[in-house]
Backbone as CSV, one residue per row, in Angstrom:
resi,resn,N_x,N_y,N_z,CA_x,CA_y,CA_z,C_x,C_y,C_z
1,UNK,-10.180,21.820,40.327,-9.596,20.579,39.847,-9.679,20.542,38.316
2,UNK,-8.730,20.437,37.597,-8.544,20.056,36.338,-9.447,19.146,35.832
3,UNK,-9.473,19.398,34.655,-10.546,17.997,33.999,-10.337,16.676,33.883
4,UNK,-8.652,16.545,33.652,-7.671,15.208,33.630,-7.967,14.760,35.262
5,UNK,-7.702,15.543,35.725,-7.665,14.773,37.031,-9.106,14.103,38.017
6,UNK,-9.992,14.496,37.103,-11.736,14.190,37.377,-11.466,12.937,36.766
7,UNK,-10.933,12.740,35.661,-10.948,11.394,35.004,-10.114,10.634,35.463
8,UNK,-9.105,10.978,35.676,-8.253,10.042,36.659,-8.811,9.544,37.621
9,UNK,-9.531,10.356,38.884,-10.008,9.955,39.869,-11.990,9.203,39.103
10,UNK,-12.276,9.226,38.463,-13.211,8.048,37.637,-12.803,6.506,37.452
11,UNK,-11.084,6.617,36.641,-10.983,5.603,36.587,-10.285,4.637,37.639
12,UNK,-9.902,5.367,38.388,-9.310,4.841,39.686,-10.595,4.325,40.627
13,UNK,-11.516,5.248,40.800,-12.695,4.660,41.345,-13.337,3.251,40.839
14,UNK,-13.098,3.252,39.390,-13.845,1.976,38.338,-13.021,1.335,39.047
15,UNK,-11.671,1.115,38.655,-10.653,-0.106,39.110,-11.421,-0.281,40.628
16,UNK,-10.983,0.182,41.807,-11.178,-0.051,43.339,-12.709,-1.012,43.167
17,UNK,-14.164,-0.061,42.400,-15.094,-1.012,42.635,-15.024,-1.958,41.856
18,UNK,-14.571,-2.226,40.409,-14.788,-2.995,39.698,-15.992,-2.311,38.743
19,UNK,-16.406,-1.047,38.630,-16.802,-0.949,37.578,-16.252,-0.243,36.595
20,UNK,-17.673,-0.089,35.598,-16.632,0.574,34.527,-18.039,2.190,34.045
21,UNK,-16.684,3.143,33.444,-17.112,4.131,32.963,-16.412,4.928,31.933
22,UNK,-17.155,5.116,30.547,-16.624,5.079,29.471,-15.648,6.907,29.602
23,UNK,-14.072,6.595,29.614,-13.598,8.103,29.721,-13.084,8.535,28.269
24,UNK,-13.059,7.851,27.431,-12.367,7.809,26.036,-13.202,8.870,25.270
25,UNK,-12.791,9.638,25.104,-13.433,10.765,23.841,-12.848,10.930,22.723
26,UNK,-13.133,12.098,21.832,-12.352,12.600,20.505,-11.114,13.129,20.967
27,UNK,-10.807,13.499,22.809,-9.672,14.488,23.630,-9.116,13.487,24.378
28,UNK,-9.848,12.105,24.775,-9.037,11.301,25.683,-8.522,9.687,25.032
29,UNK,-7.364,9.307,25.487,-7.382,8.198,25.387,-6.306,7.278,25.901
30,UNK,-6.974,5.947,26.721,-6.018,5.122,27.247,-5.355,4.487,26.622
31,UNK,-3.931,3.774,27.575,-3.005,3.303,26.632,-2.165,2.115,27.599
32,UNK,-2.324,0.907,27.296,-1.136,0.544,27.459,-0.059,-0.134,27.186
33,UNK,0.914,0.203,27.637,2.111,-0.060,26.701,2.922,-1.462,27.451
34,UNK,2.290,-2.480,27.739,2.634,-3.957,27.815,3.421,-4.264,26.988
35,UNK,3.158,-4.537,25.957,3.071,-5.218,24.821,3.777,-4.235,23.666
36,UNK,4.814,-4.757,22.312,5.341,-4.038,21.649,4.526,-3.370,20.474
37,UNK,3.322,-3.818,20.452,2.085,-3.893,19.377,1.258,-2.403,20.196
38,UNK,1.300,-2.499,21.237,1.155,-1.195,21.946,1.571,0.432,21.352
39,UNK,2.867,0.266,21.268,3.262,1.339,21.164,3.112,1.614,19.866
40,UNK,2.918,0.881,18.819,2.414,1.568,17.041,1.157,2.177,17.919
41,UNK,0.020,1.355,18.593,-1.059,2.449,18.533,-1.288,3.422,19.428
42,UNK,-0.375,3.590,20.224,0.474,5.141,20.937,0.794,6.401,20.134
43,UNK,1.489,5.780,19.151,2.062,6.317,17.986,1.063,7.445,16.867
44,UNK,-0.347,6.012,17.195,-1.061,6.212,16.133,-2.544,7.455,16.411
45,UNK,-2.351,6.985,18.018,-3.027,8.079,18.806,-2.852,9.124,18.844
46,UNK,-1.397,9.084,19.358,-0.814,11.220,18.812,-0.812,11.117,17.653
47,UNK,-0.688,10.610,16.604,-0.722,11.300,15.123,-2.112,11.537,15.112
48,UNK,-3.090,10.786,15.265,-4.705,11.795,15.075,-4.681,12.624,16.201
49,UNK,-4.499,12.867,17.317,-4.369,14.081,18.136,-3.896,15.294,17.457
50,UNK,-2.542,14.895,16.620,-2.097,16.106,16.468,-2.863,16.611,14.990
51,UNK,-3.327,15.535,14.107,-4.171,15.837,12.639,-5.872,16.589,13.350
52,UNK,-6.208,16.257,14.372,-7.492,16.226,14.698,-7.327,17.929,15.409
53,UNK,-7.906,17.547,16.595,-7.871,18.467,17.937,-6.859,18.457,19.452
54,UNK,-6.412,18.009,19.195,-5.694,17.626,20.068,-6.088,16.655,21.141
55,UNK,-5.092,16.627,22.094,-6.039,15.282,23.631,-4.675,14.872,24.097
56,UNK,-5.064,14.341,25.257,-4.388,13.572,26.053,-4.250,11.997,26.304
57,UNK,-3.062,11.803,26.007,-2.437,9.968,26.208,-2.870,9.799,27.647
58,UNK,-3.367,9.122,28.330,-3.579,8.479,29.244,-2.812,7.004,29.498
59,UNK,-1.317,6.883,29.866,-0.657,5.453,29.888,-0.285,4.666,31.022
60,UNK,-0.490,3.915,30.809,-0.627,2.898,32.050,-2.246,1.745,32.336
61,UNK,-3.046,2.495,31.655,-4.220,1.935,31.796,-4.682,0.848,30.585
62,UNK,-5.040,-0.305,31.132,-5.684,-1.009,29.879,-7.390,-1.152,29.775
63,UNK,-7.933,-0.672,28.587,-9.285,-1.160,28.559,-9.841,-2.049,28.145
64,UNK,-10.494,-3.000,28.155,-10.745,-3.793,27.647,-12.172,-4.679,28.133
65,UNK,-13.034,-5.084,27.547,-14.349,-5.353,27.532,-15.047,-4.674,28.834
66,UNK,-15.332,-3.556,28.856,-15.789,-2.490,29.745,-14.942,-3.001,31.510
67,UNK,-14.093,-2.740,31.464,-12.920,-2.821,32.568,-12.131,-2.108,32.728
68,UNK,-11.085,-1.756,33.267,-10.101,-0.951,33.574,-9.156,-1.803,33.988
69,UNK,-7.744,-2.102,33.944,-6.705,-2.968,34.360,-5.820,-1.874,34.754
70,UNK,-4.862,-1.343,35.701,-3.896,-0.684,36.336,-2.823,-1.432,36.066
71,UNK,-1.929,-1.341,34.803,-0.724,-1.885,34.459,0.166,-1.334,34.797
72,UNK,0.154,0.109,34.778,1.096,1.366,35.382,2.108,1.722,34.210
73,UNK,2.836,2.410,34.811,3.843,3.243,33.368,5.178,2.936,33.863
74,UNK,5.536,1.958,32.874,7.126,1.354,33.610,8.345,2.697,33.081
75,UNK,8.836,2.759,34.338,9.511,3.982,33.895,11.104,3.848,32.887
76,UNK,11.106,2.568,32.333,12.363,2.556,31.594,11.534,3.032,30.386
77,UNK,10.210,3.178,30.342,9.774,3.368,29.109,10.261,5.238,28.874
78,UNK,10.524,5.544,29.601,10.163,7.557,29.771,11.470,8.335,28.924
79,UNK,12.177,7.254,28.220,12.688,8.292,27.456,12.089,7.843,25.700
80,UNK,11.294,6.651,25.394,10.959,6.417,24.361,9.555,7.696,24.121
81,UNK,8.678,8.023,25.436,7.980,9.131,25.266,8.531,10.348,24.666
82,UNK,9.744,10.910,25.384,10.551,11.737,25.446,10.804,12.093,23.713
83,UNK,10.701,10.545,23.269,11.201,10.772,21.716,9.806,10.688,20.576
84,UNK,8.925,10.857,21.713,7.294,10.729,21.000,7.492,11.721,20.150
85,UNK,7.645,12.754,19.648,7.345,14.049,19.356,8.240,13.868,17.973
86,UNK,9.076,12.830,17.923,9.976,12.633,16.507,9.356,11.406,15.375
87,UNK,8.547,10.938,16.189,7.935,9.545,15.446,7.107,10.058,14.197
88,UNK,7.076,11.408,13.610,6.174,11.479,13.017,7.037,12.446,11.386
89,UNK,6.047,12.046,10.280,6.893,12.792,9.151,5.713,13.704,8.144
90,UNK,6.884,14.077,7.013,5.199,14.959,6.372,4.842,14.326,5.364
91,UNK,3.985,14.768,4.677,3.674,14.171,3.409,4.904,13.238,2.716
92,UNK,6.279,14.113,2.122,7.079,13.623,1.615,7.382,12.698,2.426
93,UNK,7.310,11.599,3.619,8.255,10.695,4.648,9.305,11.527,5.350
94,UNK,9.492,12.531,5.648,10.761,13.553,5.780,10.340,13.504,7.689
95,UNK,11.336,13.662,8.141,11.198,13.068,9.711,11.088,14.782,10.194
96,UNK,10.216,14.701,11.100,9.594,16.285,11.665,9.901,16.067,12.838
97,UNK,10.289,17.560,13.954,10.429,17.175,15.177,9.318,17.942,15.807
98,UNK,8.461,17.771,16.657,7.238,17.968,16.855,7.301,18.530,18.561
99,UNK,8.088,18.666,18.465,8.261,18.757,20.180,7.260,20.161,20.826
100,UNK,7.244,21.284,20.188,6.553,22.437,20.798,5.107,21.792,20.697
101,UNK,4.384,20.750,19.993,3.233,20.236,19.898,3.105,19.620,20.951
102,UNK,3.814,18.956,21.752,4.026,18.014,22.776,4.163,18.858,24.454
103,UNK,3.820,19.939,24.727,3.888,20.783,26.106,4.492,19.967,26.939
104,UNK,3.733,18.942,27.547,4.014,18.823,29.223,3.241,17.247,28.325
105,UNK,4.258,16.512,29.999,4.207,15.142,30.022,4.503,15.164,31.576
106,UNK,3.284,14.279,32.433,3.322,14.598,33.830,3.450,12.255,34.259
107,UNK,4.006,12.170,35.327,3.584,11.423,36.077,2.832,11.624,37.162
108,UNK,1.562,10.627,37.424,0.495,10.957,38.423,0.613,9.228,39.308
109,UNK,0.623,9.419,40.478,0.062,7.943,41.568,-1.184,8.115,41.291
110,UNK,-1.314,6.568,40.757,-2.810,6.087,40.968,-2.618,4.471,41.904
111,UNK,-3.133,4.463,42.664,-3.072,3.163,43.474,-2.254,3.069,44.296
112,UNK,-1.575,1.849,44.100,0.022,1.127,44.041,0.956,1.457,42.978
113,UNK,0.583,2.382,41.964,1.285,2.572,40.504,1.573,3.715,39.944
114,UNK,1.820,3.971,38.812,1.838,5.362,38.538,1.259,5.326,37.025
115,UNK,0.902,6.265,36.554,0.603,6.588,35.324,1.350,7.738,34.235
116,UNK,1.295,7.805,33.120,2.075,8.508,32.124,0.483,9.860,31.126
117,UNK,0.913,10.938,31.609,-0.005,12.114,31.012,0.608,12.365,29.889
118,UNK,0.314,12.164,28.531,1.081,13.054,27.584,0.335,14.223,26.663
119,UNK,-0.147,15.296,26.613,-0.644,16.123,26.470,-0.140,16.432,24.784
120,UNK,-0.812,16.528,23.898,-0.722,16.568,22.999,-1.524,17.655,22.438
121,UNK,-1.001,18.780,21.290,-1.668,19.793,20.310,-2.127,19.800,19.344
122,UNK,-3.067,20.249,18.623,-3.423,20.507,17.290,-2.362,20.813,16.919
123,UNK,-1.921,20.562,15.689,-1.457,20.912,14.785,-1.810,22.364,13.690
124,UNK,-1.800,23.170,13.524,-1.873,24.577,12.405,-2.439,24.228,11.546
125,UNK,-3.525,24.523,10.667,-4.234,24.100,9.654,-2.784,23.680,8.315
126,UNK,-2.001,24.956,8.523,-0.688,24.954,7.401,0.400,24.090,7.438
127,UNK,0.456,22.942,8.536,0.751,21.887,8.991,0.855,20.375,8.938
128,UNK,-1.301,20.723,8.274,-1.169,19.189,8.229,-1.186,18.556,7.372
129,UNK,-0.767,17.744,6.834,-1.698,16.646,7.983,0.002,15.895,8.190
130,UNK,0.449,14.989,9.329,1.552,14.702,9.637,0.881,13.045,9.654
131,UNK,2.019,12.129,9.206,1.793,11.065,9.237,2.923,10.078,10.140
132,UNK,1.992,8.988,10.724,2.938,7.819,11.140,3.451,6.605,10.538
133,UNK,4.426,5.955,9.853,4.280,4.820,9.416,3.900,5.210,7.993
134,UNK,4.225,5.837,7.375,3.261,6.061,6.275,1.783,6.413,5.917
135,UNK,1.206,6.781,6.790,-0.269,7.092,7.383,-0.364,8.023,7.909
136,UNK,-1.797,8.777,7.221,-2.343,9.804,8.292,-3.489,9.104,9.164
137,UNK,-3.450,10.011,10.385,-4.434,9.365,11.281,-5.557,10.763,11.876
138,UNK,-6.405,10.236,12.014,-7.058,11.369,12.719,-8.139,10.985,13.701
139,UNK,-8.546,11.805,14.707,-9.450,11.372,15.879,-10.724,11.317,15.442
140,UNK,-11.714,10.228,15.408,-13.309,10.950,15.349,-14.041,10.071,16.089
141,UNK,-14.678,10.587,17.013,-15.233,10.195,18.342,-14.049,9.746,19.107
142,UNK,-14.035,7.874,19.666,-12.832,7.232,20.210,-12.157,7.095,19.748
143,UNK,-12.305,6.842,18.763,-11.144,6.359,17.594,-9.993,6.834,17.096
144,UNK,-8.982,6.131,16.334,-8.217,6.882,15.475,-8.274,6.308,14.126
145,UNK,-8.649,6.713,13.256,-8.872,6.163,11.914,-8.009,6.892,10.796
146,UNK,-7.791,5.972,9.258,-6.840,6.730,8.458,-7.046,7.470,7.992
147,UNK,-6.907,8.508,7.204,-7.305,9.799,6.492,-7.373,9.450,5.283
148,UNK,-8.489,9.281,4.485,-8.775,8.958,3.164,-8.118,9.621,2.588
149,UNK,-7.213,9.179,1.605,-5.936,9.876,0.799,-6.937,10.887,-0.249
150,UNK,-8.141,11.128,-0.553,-8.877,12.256,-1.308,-8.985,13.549,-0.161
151,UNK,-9.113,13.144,1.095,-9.099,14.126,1.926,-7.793,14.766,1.951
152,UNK,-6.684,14.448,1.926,-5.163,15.148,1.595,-4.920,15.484,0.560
């Protein structure tokens, strides 16, 4: 069994009992995309994925004060993923297409619902750093935080 899918079946277990167990690392992270305020920090997640080490989007899931909520992955959303891999530019603002960074994007049943895998790459040391919005982002621990413009 894959490692994604140990965590999947974690947080599916949390939801059913009602508890909770922290799956978010420097490689993982949930997402959900309710809300239009959502998707900047979707956005903002693969850009430190791809500045950092890479990891996996986990969408459909909401976390929030040690809980798990099963919102699921509405599928009119699956071609704005599709265009994940363009949201991002270089230093100059110059629009990059990122797609060989982006492998595989899976749907998985969890419940009654489904969820959105988006698998995301490092980036090449000669690469980076790629920004969103005008921002670099990068992973350290859960987080995604900005890249101190002395570090670029």
């Amino acid at each position: 069994m894959r490692e994604i899918d140990r965590i999947l079946d974690k947080i599916e277990s949390c939801i059913r009992e009602s508890t909770y167990y922290p799956v978010e690392t420097d490689r993982i992270e949930v997402k959900d995309l309710s809300s239009g305020e959502d998707w900047k920090e979707l956005y903002k997640s693969a850009c430190a994925f791809l500045n950092a080490d890479g990891g996996i989007l986990i969408i459909g899931i909401k976390e929030k004060n040690k809980n798990y909520q099963l919102t699921g992955f509405n599928p009119d959303n699956e071609e704005k993923i599709k265009e994940l891999a363009k949201k991002f530019t270089n230093e100059d603002q110059k629009p990059l297409d990122l797609q060989g960074y982006f492998p595989s994007i899976e749907i998985k049943e969890m419940l009654d619902k489904r969820v959105c895998l988006v698998f995301v790459e490092k980036l090449p040391e000669e690469m980076k750093y790629v920004y969103y919005n005008k921002e670099a982002y990068e992973r350290r621990l859960t987080g995604d935080h900005k890249i101190d413009k002395h570090k670029l």
